[in-house]
C-alpha positions as CSV (number, residue, x, y, z in Angstrom):
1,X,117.2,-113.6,220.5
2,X,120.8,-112.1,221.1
3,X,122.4,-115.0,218.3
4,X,119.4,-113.9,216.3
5,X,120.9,-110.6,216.1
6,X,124.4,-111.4,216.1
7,X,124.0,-113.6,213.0
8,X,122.0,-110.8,211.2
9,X,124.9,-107.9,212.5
10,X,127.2,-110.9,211.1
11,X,125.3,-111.0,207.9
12,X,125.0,-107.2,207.1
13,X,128.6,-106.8,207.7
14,X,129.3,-109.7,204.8
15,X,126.6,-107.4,202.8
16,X,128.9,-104.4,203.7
17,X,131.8,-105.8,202.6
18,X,130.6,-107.1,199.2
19,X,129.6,-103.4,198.5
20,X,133.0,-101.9,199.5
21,X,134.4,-105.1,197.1
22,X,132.0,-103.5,194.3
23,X,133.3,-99.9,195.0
24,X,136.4,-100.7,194.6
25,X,135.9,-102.1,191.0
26,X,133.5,-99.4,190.1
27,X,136.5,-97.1,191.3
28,X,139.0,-98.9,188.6
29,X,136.3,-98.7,186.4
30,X,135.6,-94.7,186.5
31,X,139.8,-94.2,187.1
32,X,140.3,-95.5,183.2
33,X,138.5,-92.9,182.0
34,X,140.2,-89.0,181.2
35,X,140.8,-87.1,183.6
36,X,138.1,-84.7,184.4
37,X,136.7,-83.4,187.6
38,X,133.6,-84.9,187.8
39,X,136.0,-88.0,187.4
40,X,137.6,-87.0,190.5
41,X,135.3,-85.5,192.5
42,X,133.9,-89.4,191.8
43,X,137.2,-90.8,192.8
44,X,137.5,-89.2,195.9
45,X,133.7,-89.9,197.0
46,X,134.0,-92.9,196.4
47,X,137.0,-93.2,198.4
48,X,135.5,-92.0,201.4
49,X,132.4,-94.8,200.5
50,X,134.5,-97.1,200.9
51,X,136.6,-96.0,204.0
52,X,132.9,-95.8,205.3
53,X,131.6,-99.1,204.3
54,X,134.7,-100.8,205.7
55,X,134.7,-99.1,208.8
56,X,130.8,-100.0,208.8
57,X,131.4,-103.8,208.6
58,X,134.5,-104.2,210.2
59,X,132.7,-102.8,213.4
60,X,129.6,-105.2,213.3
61,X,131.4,-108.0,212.5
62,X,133.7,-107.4,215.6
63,X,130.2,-106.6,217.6
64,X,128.4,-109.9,216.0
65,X,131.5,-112.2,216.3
66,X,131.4,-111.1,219.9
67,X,128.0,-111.5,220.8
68,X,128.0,-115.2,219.1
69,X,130.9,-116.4,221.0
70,X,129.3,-114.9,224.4
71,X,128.0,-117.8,226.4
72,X,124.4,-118.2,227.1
73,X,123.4,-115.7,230.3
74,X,120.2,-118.1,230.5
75,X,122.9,-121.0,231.3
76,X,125.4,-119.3,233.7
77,X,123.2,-118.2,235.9
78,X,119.6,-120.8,236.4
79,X,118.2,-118.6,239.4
80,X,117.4,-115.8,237.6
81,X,115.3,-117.9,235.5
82,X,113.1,-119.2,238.5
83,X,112.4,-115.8,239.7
């Protein structure tokens, strides 16, 4: 159950990323336009989005990553199983 998770806290921080990825071009997209400030107000939410959404998926990727390459607890220690 805990690679189960892992691979999903893995997966959702690839999801994560993707979305920052998209941010960012939606965020060259809206900075071509003139200068107005809804136009900023946009740039600078989606600034902190993005911050966010990084932050977001660098920290399960760490926590997934770290989980997956954890060795089994069912195989380091049998006599807890037999109890």
């Amino acid at each position: 159950m805990d690679k189960f998770l892992a691979i999903l806290q893995l997966l959702f921080a690839v999801l994560l990323a993707i979305m920052a990825v998209v941010t960012i071009h939606n965020l060259v997209n809206i900075s071509a336009r003139p200068e107005t400030i809804s136009v900023v107000n946009t740039i600078i939410g989606q600034g902190v989005v993005i911050i966010a959404l990084s932050v977001f998926a660098t920290v399960l990727f760490r926590k997934g990553w770290k989980q997956l390459r954890q060795p089994d607890k069912a195989s380091q220690d049998p006599e807890s199983s037999s109890e």
